[in-house]
C-alpha positions as CSV (number, residue, x, y, z in Angstrom):
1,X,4.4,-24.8,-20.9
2,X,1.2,-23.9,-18.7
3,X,1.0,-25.1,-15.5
4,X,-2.8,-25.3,-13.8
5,X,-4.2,-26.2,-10.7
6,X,-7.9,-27.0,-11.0
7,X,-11.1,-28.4,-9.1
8,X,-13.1,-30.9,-11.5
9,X,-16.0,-33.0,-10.0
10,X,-14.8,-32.5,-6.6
11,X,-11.6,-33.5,-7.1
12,X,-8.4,-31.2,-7.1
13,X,-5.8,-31.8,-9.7
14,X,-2.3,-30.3,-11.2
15,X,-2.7,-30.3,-14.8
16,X,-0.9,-28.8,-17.9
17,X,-2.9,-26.3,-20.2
18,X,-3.4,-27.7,-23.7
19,X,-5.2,-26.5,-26.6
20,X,-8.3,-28.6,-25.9
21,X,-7.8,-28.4,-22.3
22,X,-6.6,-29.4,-19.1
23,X,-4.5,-33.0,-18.8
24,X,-4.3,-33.9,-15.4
25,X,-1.0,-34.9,-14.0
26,X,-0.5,-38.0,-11.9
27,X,-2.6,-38.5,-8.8
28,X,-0.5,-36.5,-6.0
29,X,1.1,-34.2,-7.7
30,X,1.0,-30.3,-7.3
31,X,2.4,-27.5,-9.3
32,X,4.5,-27.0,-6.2
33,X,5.7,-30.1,-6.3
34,X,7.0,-29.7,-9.9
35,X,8.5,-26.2,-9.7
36,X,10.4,-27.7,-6.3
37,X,11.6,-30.7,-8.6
38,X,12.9,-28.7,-11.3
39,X,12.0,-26.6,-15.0
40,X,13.1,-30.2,-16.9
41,X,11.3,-32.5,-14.8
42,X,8.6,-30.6,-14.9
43,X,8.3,-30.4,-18.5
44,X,9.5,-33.6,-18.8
45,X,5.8,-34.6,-17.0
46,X,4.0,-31.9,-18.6
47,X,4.9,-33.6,-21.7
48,X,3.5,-36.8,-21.0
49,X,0.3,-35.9,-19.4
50,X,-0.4,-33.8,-22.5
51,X,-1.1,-37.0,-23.9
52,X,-4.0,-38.0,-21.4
53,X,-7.3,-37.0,-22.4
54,X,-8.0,-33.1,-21.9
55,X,-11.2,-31.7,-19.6
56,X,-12.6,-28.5,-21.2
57,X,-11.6,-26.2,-19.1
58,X,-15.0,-24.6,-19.5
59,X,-15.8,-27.5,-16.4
60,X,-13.6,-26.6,-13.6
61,X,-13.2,-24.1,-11.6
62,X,-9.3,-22.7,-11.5
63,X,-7.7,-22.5,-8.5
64,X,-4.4,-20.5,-8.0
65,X,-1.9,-22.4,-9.6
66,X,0.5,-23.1,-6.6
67,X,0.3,-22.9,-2.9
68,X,3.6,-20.5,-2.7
69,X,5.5,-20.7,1.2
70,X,5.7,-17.0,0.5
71,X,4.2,-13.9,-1.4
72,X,6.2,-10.8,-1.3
73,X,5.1,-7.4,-3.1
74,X,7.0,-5.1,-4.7
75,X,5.9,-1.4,-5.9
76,X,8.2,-0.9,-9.4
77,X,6.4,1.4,-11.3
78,X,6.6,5.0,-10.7
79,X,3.9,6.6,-12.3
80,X,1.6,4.0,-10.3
81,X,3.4,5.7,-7.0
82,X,3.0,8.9,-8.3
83,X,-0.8,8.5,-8.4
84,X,-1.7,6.3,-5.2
85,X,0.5,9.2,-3.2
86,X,-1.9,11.7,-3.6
87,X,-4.8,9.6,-3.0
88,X,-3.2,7.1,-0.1
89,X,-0.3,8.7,1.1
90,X,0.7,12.1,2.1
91,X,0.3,13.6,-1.4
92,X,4.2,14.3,-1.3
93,X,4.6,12.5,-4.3
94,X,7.6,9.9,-5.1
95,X,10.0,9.7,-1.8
96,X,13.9,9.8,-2.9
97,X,13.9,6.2,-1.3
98,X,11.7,4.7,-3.9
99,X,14.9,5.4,-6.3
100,X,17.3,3.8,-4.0
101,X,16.1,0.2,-3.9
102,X,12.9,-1.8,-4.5
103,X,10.5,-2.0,-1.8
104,X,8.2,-5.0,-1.0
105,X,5.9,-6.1,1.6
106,X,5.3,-9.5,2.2
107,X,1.4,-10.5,1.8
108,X,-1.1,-12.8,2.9
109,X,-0.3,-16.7,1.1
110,X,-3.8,-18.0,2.9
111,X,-5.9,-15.1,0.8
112,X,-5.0,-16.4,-2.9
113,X,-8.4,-17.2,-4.9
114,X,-8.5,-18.4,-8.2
115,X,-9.1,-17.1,-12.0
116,X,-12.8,-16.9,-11.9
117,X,-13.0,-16.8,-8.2
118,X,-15.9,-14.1,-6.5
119,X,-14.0,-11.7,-4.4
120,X,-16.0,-10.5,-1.6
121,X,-15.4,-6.8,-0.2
122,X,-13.3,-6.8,2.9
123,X,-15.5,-6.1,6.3
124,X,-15.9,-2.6,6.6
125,X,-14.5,-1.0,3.8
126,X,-16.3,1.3,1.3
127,X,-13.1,2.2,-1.0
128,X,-12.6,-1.2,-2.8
129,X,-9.6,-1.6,-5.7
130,X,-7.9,-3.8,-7.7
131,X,-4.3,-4.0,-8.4
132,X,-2.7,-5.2,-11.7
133,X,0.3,-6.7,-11.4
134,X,2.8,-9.9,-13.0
135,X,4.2,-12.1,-10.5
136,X,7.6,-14.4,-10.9
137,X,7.5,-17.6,-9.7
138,X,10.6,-18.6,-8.0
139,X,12.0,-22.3,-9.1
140,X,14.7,-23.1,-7.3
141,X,16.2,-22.1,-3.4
142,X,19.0,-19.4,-3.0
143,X,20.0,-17.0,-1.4
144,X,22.4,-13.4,-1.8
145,X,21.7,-14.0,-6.1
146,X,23.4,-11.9,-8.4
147,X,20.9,-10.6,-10.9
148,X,22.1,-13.2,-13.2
149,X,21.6,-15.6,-11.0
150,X,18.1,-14.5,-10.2
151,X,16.8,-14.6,-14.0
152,X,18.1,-18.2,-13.7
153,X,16.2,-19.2,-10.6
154,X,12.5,-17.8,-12.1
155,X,10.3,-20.7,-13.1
156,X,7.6,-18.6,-14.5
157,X,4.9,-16.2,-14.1
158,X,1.6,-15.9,-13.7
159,X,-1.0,-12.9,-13.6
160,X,-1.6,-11.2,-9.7
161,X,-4.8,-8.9,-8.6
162,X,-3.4,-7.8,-5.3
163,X,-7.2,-6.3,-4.0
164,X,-6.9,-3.5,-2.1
165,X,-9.4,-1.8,1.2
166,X,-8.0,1.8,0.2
167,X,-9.7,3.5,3.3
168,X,-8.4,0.4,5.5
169,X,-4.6,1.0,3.8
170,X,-5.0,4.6,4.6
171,X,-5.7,4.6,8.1
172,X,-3.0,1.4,8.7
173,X,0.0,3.5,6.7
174,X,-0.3,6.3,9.5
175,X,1.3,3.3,11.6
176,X,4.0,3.3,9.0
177,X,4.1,-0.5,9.3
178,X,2.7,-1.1,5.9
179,X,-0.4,-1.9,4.5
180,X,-2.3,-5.4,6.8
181,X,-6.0,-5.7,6.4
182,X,-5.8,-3.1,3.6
183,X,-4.8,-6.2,1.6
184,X,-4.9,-9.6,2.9
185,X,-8.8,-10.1,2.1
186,X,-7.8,-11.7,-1.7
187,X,-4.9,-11.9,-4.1
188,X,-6.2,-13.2,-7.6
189,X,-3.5,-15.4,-8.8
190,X,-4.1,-17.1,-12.4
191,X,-4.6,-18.0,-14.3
192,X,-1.8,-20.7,-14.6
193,X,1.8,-20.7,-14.4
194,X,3.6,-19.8,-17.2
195,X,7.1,-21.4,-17.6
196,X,9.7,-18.5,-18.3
197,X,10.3,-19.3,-21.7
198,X,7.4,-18.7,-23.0
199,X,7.6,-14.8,-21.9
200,X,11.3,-14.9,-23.9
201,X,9.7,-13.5,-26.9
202,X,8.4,-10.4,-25.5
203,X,11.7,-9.0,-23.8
204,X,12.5,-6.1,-25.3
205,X,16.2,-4.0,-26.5
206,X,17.0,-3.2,-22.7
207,X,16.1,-6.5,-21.6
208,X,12.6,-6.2,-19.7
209,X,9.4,-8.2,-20.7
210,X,7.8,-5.9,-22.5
211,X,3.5,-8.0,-22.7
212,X,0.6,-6.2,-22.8
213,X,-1.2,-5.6,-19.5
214,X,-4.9,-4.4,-19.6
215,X,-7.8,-4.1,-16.9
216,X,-11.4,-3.4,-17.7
217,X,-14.0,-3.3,-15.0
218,X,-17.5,-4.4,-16.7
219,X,-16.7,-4.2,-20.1
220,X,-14.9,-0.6,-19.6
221,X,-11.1,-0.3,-20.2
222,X,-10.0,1.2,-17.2
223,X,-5.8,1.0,-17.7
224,X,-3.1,-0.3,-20.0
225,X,0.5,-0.4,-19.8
226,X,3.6,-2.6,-20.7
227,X,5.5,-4.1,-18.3
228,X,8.5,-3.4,-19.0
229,X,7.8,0.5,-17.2
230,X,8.8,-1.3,-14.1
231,X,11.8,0.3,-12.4
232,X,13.6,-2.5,-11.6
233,X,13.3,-6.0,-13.8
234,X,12.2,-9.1,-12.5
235,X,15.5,-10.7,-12.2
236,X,16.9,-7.1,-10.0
237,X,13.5,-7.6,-7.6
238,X,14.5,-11.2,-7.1
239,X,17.9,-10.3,-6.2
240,X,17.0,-8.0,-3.6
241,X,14.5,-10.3,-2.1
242,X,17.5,-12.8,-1.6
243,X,19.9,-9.8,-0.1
244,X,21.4,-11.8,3.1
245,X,18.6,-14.2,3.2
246,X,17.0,-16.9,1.3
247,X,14.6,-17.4,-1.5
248,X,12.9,-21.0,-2.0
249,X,11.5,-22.7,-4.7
250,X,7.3,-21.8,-4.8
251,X,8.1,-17.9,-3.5
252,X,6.0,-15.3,-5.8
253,X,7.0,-12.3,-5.8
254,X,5.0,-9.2,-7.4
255,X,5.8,-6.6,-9.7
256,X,3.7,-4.4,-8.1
257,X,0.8,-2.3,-9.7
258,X,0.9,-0.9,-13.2
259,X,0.8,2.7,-14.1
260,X,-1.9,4.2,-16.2
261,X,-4.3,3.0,-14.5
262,X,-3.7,0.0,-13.4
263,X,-5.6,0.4,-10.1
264,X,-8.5,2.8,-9.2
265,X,-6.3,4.7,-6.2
266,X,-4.0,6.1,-9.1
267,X,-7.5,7.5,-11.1
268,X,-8.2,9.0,-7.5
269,X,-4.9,11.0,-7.0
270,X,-4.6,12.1,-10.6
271,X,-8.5,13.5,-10.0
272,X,-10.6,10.7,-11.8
273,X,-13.9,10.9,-10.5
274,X,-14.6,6.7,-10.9
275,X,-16.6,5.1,-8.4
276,X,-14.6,2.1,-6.4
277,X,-15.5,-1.2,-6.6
278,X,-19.0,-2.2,-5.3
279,X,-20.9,-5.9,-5.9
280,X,-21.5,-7.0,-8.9
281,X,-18.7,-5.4,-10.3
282,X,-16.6,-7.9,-13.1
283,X,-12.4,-7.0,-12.8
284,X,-11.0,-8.5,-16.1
285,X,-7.3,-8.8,-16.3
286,X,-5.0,-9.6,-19.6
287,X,-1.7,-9.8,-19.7
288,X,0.3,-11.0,-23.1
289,X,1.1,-14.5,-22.8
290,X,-0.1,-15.1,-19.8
291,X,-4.2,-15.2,-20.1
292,X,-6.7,-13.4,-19.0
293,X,-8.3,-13.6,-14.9
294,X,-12.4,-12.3,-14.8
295,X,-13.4,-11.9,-11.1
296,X,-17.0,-11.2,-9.6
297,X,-16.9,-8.3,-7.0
298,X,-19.4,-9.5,-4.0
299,X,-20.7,-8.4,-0.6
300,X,-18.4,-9.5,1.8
301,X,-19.2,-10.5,5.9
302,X,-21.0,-8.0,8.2
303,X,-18.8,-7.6,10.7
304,X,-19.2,-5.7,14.1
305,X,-16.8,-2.3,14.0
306,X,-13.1,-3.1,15.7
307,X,-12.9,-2.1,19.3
308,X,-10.4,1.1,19.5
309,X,-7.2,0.9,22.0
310,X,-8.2,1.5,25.5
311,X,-6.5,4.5,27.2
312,X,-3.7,2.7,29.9
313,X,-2.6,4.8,32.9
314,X,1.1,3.7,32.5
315,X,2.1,1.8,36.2
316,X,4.8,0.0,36.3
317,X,3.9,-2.1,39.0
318,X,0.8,-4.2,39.2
């Protein structure tokens, strides 16, 4: 089932996805709400609002589908390392540590914009990116989850543009405190929620979800890959993010970016002349069995430049 959250004549509303629409669930509900109450309640409602009358979805505008507590992002595909490296990083190519364990960074949950949504270029950057990535929905708390466990606890998935300021991401990884402004301007999360079942199907003989991913910017295929190149699977990155402290229901976590060109900083350090993003710009995302997300690159806020550290003399005493 296909979980929505949508804006129709002014009004905000938690629907399920049908084949001639969007059926709205009760008045004050949220897909929150349902993935915090459980998979069979929730499809228990979904059920019966699928018998509502259905809005085209052609007249709303999609919002993300949930309001998560928490957004963590992980980087599990090596060849997508590989390429940002040279263009982001150092150029030293993939550290011994990537191997060890996933890594993740946890993200901005006041950023997320919808399917359709215009995404305007963070203030001051010239180096704009998208990222394309599947995220896991967590549905219910826990915490230190075997991997086991952790396939269990996902709810579903949904499809995540983590945009990226790559000059902005440059200069802040020198700090070597993780990326900041480099990526909290927009995360593109849509365009519904998928419950996990209905991803089942494409799991392939080891066991990873094996959809389609693809990313074209204005028409033009830019990258393709399968999913299931991720280091880690879903259920191992869930895990880890629950090591010795707790996962809630409404977390999404991040597979991280694609290989093959699933962002433009790869192109960049594999020496792919292609021009970042500038307005006007259309990023198209579509990922099997989960949809597809089309987002408008605009010009974003003119903002003064930020004031550098002052030089301190050091006292100890005022």
């Amino acid at each position: 089932m296909r979980f929505a959250t949508y804006l129709h004549d002014g009004v905000t509303h938690a629907g399920v996805v049908g084949d001639d629409g969007l059926h709205a669930l009760p008045d004050g509900a949220t897909v929150l709400g349902l993935v915090r109450n459980g998979l069979p309640t929730a499809l228990a409602q979904g059920t019966r609002a699928l018998r509502s009358p259905a809005v085209p979805i052609e007249r709303v505008r999609l919002l993300p589908p949930l309001d998560p507590p928490t957004v963590r992002d992980f980087v599990a595909f090596e060849e997508h390392v590989e390429g940002v490296v040279a263009s982001v990083g150092d150029g030293a190519g993939v550290v011994p540590e990537w191997y060890e364990a996933p890594t993740f960074y946890f993200t901005n949950p006041y950023a997320l914009v919808g399917a359709h949504d215009d995404v305007p270029v963070p203030p001051g950057s010239r180096l704009f990116d998208f990222e394309l990535e599947v995220a896991a929905v967590i549905g219910h708390d826990g915490t230190s989850l075997t991997p086991a466990e952790a396939r269990d606890a996902i709810f579903g998935y949904t499809i995540l543009n983590d945009w990226s300021a790559r000059d902005l991401q440059r200069r802040e990884m020198k700090v070597d405190l993780g990326p900041a402004k480099g990526k909290d301007s927009a995360t593109t999360l849509g365009p519904w929620l998928v419950t996990a079942d209905e991803l089942e199907p494409f799991r392939d003989g080891d066991g990873f979800l094996a959809p389609a991913m693809r990313v074209s910017v204005n028409g033009r295929e830019i990258g393709h890959d399968l999913l299931s190149n991720m280091g880690w699977p879903f259920e191992d990155l869930v895990s880890y993010a629950s090591r010795g402290t707790w996962v809630r229901a409404g977390d999404v976590l991040g597979s991280g970016t694609c290989g093959n060109g699933g962002c433009l900083a790869e192109l960049w350090g594999r020496g792919r002349p292609v021009p970042a993003l500038a307005p006007g710009d259309v990023v198209e995302m579509t990922v099997e069995g989960l949809g597809t997300i089309r987002n408008t690159v605009v010009a974003g806020v003119d903002l003064p430049p930020v004031a550098p550290a002052r030089p301190r003399p050091r006292k100890r005493a005022r």
